[in-house]
GUPALUM-169066 format. One record per residue (C-alpha): residue number from 1; x, y negated, z negated; residue in three letters. Coordinates in nm, 4 decimals. Each point is the difference from the previous one (the first is absolute). Example, Ala and Ser with C-alpha at 12.3 -4.5 7.8 and 13.67 -1.06 7.14 Angstrom:
# GUPALUM-169066
<node><resi>1</resi><px>1.2300</px><py>0.4500</py><pz>-0.7800</pz><resn>Ala</resn></node>
<node><resi>2</resi><px>0.1370</px><py>-0.3440</py><pz>0.0660</pz><resn>Ser</resn></node>
This chain:
# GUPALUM-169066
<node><resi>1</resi><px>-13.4511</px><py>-1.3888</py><pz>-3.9304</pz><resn>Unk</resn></node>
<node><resi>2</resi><px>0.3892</px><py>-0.0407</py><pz>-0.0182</pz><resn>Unk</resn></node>
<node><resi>3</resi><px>0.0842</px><py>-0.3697</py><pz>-0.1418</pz><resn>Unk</resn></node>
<node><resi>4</resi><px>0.2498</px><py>-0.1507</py><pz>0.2178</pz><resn>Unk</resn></node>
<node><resi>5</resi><px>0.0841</px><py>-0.3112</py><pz>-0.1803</pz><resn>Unk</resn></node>
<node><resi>6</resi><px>-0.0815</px><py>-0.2604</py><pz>-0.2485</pz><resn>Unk</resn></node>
<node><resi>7</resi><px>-0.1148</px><py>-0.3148</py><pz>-0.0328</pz><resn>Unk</resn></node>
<node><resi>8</resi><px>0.0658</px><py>-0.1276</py><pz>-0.3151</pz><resn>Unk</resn></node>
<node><resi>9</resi><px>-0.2867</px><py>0.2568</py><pz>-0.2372</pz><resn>Unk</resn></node>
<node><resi>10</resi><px>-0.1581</px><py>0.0474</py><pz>0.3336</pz><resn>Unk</resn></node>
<node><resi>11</resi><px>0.0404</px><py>0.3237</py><pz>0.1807</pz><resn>Unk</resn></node>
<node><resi>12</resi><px>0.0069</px><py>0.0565</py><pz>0.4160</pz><resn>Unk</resn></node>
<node><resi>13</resi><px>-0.0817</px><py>0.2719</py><pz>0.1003</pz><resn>Unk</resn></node>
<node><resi>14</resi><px>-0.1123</px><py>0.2225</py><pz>0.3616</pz><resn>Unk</resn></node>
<node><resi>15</resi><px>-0.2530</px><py>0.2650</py><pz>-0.0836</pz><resn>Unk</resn></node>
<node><resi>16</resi><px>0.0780</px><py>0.3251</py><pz>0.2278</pz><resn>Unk</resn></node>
<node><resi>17</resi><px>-0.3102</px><py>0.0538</py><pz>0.1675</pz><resn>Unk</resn></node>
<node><resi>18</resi><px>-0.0538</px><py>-0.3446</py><pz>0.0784</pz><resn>Unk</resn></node>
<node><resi>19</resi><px>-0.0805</px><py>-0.2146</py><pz>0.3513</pz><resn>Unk</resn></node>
<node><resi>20</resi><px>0.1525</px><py>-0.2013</py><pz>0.2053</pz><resn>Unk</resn></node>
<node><resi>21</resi><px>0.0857</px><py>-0.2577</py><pz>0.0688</pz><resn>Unk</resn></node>
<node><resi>22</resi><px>0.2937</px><py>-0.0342</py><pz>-0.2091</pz><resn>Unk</resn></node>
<node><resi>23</resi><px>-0.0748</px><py>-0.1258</py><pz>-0.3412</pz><resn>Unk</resn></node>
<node><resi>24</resi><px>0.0703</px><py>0.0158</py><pz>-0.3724</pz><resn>Unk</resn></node>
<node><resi>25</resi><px>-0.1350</px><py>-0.0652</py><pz>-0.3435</pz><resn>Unk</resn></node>
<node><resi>26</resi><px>0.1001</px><py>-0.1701</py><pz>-0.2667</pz><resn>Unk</resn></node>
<node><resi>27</resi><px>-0.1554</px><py>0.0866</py><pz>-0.3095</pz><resn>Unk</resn></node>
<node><resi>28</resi><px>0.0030</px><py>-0.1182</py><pz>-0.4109</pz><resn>Unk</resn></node>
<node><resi>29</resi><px>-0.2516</px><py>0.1115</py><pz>-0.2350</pz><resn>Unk</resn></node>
<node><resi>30</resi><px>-0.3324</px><py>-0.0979</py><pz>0.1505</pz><resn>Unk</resn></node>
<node><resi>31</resi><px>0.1395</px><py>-0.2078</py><pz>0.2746</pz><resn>Unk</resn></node>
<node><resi>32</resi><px>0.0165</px><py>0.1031</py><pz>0.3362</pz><resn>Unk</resn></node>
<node><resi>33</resi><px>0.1362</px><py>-0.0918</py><pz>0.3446</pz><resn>Unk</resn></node>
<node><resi>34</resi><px>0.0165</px><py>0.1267</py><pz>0.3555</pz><resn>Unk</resn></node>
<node><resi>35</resi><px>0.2594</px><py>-0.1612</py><pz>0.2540</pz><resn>Unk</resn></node>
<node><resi>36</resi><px>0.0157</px><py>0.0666</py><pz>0.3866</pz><resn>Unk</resn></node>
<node><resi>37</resi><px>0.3673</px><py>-0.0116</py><pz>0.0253</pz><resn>Unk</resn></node>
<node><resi>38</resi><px>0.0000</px><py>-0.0153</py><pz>0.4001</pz><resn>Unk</resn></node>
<node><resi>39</resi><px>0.3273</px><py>0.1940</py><pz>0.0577</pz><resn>Unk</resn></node>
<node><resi>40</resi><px>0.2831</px><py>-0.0547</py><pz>0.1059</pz><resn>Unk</resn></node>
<node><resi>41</resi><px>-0.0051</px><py>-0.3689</py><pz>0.0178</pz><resn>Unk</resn></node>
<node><resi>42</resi><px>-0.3136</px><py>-0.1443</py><pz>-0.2689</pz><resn>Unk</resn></node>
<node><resi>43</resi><px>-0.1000</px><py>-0.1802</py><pz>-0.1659</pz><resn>Unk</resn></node>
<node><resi>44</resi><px>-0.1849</px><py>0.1763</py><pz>-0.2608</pz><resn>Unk</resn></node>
<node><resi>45</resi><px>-0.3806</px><py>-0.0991</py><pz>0.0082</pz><resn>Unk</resn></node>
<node><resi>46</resi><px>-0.2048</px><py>0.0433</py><pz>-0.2978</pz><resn>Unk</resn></node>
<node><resi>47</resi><px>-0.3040</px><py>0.1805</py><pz>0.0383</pz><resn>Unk</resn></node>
<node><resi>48</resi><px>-0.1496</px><py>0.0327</py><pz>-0.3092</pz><resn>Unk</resn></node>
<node><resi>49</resi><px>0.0580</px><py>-0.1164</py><pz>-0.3603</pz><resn>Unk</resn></node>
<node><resi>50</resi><px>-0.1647</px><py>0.1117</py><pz>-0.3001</pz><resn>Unk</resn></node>
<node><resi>51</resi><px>0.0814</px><py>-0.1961</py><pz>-0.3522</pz><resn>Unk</resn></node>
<node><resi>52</resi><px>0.3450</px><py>-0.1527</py><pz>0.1347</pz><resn>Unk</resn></node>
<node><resi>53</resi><px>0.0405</px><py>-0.3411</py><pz>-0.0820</pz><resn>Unk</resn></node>
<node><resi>54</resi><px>0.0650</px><py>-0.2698</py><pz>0.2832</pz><resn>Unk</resn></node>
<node><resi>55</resi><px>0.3715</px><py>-0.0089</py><pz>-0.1015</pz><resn>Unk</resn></node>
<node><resi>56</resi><px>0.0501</px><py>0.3418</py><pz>-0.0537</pz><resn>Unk</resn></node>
<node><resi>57</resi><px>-0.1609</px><py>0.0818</py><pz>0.3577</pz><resn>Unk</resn></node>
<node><resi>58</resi><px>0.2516</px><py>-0.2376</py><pz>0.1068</pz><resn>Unk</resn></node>
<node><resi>59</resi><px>0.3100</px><py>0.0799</py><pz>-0.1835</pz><resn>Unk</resn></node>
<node><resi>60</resi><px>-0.0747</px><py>0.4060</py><pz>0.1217</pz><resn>Unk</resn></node>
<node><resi>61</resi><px>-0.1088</px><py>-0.0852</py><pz>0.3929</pz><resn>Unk</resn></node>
<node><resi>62</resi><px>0.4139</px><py>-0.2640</py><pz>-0.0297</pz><resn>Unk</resn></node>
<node><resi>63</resi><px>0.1432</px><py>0.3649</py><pz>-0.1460</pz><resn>Unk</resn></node>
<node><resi>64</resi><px>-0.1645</px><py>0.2286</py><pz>0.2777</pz><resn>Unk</resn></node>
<node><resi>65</resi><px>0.0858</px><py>-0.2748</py><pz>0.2674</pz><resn>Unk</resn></node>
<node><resi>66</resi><px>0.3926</px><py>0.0653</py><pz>-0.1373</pz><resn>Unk</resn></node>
<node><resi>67</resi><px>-0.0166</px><py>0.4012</py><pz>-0.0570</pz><resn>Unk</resn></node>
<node><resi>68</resi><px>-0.1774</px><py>0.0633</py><pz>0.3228</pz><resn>Unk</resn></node>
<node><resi>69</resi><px>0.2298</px><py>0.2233</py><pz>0.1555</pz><resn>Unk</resn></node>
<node><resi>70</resi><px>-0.0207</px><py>0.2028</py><pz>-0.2782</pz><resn>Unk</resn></node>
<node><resi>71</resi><px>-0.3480</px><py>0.0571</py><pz>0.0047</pz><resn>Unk</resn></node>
<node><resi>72</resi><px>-0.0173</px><py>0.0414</py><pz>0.3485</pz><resn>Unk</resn></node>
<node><resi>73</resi><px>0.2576</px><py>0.2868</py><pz>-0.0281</pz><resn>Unk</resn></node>
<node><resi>74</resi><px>-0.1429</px><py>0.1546</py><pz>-0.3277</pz><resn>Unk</resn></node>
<node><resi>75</resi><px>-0.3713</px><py>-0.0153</py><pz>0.2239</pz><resn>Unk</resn></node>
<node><resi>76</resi><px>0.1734</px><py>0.2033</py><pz>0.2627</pz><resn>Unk</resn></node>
<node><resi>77</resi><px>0.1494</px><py>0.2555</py><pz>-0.1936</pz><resn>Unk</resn></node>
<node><resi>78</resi><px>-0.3117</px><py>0.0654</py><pz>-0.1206</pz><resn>Unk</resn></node>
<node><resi>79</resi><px>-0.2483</px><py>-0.0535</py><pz>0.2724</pz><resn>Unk</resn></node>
<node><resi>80</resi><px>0.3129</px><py>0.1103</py><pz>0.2766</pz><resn>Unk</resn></node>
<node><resi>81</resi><px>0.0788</px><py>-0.2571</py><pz>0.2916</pz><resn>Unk</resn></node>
<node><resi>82</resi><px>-0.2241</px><py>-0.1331</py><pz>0.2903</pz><resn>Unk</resn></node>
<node><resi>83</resi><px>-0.1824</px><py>-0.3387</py><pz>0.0500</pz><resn>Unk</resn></node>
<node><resi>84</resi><px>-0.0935</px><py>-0.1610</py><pz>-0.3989</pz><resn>Unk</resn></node>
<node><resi>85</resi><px>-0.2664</px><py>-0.2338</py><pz>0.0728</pz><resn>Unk</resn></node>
<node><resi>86</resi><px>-0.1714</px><py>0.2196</py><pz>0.2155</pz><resn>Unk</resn></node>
């Protein structure tokens, strides 16, 4: 589960055996979250949050809306290239 960036405490990261469609998640202590990302073009949707608050969900979905790229490269080098949100 290589972290690929931060978010403030919070870590994102892409597990290696994981599914598509393209996603990532962000993680800090017992909070979780999942977002699609919907490569190449977003926006990020979140899919699931566990223990965020409102405005940190917020503040991390504005920060994955302006690093998308990124995670839609790091998610191919990983999962290799081909249709994301499939």
């Amino acid at each position: 589960m290589p972290t690929i960036d931060r978010i403030n405490a919070a870590r994102v990261v892409i597990y290696l055996n994981d599914h598509r469609p393209a996603h990532v998640h962000v993680v800090q202590g017992d909070c979780r979250a999942v977002l699609i990302l919907h490569c190449p073009d977003g926006p990020p949707e979140l899919r699931e949050n566990i223990g965020f608050f409102r405005t940190e969900m917020r503040h991390i979905l504005e920060e994955c809306i302006s690093r998308l790229a990124l995670f839609c490269g790091e998610w191919e080098r990983h999962h290799g290239p081909g249709r994301q949100n499939s």
